[in-house]
TIKOLDREN-45700 format. One record per residue (C-alpha): x, y, z; residue in one letter. Coordinates in steps of 0.1 Angstrom, whole numbers, plus 2048, in hexadecimal, padded with zeros to 3 digits. Each point is the difference from the previous one (the first is absolute). Layout:
N
<xx=X | yy=Y | zz=Z | r=A>
...
END
This chain:
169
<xx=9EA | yy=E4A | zz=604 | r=X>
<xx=7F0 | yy=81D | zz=7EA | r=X>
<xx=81B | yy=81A | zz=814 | r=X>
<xx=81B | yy=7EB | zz=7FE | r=X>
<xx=804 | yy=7F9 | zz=7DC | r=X>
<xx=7F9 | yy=822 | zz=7F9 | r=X>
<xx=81D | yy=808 | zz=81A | r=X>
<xx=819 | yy=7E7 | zz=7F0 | r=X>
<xx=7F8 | yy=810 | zz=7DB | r=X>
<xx=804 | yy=825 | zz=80E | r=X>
<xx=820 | yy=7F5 | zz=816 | r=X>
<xx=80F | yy=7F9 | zz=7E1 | r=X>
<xx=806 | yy=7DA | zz=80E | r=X>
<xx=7F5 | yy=7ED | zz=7DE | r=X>
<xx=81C | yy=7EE | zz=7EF | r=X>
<xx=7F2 | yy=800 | zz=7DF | r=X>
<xx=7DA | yy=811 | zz=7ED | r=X>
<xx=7F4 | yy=7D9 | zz=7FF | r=X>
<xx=800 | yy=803 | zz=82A | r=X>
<xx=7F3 | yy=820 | zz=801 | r=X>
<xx=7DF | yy=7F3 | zz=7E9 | r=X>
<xx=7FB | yy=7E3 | zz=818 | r=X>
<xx=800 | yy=817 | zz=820 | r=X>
<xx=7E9 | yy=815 | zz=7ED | r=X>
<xx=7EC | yy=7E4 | zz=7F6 | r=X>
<xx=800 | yy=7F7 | zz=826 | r=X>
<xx=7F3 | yy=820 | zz=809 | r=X>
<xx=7E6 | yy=804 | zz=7E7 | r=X>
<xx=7F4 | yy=7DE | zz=80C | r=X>
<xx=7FD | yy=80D | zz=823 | r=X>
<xx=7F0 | yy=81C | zz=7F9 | r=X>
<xx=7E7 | yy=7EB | zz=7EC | r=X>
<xx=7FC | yy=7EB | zz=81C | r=X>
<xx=7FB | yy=822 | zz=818 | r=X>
<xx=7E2 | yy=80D | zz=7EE | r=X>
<xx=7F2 | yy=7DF | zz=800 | r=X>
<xx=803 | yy=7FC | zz=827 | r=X>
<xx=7F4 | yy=826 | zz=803 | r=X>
<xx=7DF | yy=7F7 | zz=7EC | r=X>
<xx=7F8 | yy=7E1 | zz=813 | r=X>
<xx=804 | yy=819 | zz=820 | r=X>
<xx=7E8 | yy=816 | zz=7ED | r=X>
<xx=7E8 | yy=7E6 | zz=7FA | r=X>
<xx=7FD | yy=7F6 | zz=821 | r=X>
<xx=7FD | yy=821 | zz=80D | r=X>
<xx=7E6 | yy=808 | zz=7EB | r=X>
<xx=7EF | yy=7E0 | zz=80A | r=X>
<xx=7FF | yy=809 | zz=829 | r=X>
<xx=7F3 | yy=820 | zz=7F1 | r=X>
<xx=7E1 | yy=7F3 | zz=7ED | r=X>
<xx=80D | yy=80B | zz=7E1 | r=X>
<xx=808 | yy=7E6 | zz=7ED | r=X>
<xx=7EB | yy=7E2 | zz=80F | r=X>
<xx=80A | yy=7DB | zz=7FF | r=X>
<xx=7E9 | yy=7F3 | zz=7E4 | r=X>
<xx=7FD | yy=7DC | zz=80E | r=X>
<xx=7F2 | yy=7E4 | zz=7EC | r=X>
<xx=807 | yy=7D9 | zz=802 | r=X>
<xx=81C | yy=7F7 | zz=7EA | r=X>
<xx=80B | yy=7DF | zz=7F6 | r=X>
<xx=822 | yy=7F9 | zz=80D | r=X>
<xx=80F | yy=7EF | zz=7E2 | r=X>
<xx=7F4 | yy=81E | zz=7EC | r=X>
<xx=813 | yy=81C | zz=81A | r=X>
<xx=822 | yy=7E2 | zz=7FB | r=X>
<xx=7FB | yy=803 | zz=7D9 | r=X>
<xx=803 | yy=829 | zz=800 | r=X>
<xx=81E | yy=7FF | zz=81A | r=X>
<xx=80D | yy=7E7 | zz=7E9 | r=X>
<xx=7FD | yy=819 | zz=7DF | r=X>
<xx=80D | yy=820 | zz=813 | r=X>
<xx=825 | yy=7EB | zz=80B | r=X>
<xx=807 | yy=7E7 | zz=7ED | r=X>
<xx=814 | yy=80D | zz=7E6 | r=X>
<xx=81A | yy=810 | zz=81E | r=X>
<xx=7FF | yy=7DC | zz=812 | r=X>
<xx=80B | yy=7F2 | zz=7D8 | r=X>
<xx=81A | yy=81C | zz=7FE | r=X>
<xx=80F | yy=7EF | zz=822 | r=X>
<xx=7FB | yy=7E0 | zz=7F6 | r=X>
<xx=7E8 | yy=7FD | zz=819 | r=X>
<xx=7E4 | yy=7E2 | zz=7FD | r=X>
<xx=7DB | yy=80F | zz=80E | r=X>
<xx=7EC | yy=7E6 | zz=80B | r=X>
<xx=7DB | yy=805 | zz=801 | r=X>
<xx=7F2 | yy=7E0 | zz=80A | r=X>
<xx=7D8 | yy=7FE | zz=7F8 | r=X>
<xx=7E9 | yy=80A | zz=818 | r=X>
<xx=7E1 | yy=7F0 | zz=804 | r=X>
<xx=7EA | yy=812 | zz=7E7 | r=X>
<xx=7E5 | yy=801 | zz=81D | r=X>
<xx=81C | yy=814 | zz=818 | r=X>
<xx=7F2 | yy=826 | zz=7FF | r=X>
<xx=80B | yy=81B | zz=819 | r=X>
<xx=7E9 | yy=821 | zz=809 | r=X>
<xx=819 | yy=825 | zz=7F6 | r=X>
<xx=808 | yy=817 | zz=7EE | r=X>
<xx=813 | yy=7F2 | zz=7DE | r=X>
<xx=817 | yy=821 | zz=7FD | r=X>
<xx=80B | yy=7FB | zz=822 | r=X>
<xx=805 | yy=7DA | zz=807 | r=X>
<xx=811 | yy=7FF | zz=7DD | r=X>
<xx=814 | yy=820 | zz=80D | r=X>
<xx=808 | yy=7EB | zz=81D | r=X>
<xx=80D | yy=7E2 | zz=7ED | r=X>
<xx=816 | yy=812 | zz=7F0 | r=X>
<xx=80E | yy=812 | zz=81C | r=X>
<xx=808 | yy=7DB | zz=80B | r=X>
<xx=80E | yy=7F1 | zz=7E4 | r=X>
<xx=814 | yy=81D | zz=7EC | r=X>
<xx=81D | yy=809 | zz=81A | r=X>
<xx=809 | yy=7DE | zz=806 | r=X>
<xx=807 | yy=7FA | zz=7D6 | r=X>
<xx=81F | yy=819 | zz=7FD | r=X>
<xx=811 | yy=7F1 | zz=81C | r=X>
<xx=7FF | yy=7D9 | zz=7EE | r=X>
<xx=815 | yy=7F8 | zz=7E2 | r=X>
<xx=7EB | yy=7DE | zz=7FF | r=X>
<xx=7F0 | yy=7E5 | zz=811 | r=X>
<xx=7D6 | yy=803 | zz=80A | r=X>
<xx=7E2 | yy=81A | zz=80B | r=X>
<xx=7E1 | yy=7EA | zz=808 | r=X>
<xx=7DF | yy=80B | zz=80C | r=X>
<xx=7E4 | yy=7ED | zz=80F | r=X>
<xx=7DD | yy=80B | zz=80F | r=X>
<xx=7EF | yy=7E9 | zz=81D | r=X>
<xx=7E4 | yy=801 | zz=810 | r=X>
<xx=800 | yy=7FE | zz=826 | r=X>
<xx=7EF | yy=7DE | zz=813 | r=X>
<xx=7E0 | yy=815 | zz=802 | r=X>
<xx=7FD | yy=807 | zz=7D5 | r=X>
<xx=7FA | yy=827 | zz=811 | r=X>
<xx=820 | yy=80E | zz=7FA | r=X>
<xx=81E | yy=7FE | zz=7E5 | r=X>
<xx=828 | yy=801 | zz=805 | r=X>
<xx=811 | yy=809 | zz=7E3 | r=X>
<xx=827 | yy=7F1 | zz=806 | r=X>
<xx=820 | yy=809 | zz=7E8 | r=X>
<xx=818 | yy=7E6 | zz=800 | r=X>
<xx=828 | yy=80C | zz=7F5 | r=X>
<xx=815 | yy=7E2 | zz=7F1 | r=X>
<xx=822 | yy=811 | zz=7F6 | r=X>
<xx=822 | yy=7ED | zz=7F7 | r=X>
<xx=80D | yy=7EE | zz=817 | r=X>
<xx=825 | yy=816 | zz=7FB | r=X>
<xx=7E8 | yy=822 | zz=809 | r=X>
<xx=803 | yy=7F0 | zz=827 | r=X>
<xx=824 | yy=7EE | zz=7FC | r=X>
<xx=819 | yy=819 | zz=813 | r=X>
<xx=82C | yy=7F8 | zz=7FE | r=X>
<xx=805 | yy=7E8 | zz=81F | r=X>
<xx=81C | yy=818 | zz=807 | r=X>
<xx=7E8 | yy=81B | zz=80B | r=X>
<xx=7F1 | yy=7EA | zz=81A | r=X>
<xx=825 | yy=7F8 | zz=810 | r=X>
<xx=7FF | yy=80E | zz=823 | r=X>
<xx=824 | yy=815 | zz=805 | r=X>
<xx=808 | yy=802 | zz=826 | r=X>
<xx=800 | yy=826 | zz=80D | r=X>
<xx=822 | yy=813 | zz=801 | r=X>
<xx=813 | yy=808 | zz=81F | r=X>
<xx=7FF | yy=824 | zz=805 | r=X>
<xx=824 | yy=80C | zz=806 | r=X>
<xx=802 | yy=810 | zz=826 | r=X>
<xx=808 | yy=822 | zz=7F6 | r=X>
<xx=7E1 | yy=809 | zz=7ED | r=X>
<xx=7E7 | yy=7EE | zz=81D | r=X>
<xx=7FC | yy=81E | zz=811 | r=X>
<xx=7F9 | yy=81B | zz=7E0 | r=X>
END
């Protein structure tokens, strides 16, 4: 994406400056998104390396929801995008590393926003039957038009009859 709207300004292939600042807008948003994928590799890497170790602590779930919650909520609002946040037992706590779960979270929730123009994000935690372990689930609600499709493009169009001469190309 970063290439290709760099290609289509250079090419010359813009119809007007207003197109040309949204595929440069694209890009720089790609490249944003880049360096943030290249410093998540980093982190892990220096994790498996000992040099930056997990600091692990027990967190309370609801408090991990509430800072996933202040880092995308404004881009869900700009998409007119509800998040939903039930509460979470206040007794729910999970053992990791804060930077890194919330990291995570993120991760989960932030590319789905930009391809919704409305409708729902909700996530849950649960504990398992035992109490031991916790499943954190992310429920998408879009409009009901996001999944409509023409009923012409699902009309089945019987294959044409090759003509003899070209059979044998």
């Amino acid at each position: 994406r970063l290439i290709g709207a760099h290609q289509l300004i250079l090419e010359g292939l813009c119809e007007d400056p207003q197109e040309e600042r949204d595929f440069l807008n694209q890009a720089n948003q790609s490249a944003i998104r880049m360096v943030e994928i290249l410093d998540e590799l980093l982190q892990v890497a220096r994790s498996e390396y000992g040099r930056d170790p997990l600091k692990l602590e027990s967190l309370a779930v609801a408090d991990v929801f509430q800072q996933l919650h202040q880092f995308i909520h404004l881009q869900a609002q700009n998409h007119n995008i509800r998040l939903n946040i039930p509460e979470n037992p206040p007794d729910l706590y999970v053992f990791a590393d804060r930077t890194r779960l919330t990291q995570a979270l993120v991760n989960l929730v932030h590319p789905t926003i930009p391809h919704m123009t409305e409708g729902e994000i909700t996530l849950q935690a649960r504990t398992d039957a035992t109490g031991e372990q916790i499943a954190i689930a992310m429920e998408i609600s879009p409009p009901i038009d996001m999944w409509s499709e023409s009923v012409a493009r699902f009309q089945w169009e019987p294959p044409r009859e090759i003509p003899q001469e070209s059979q044998y190309i």
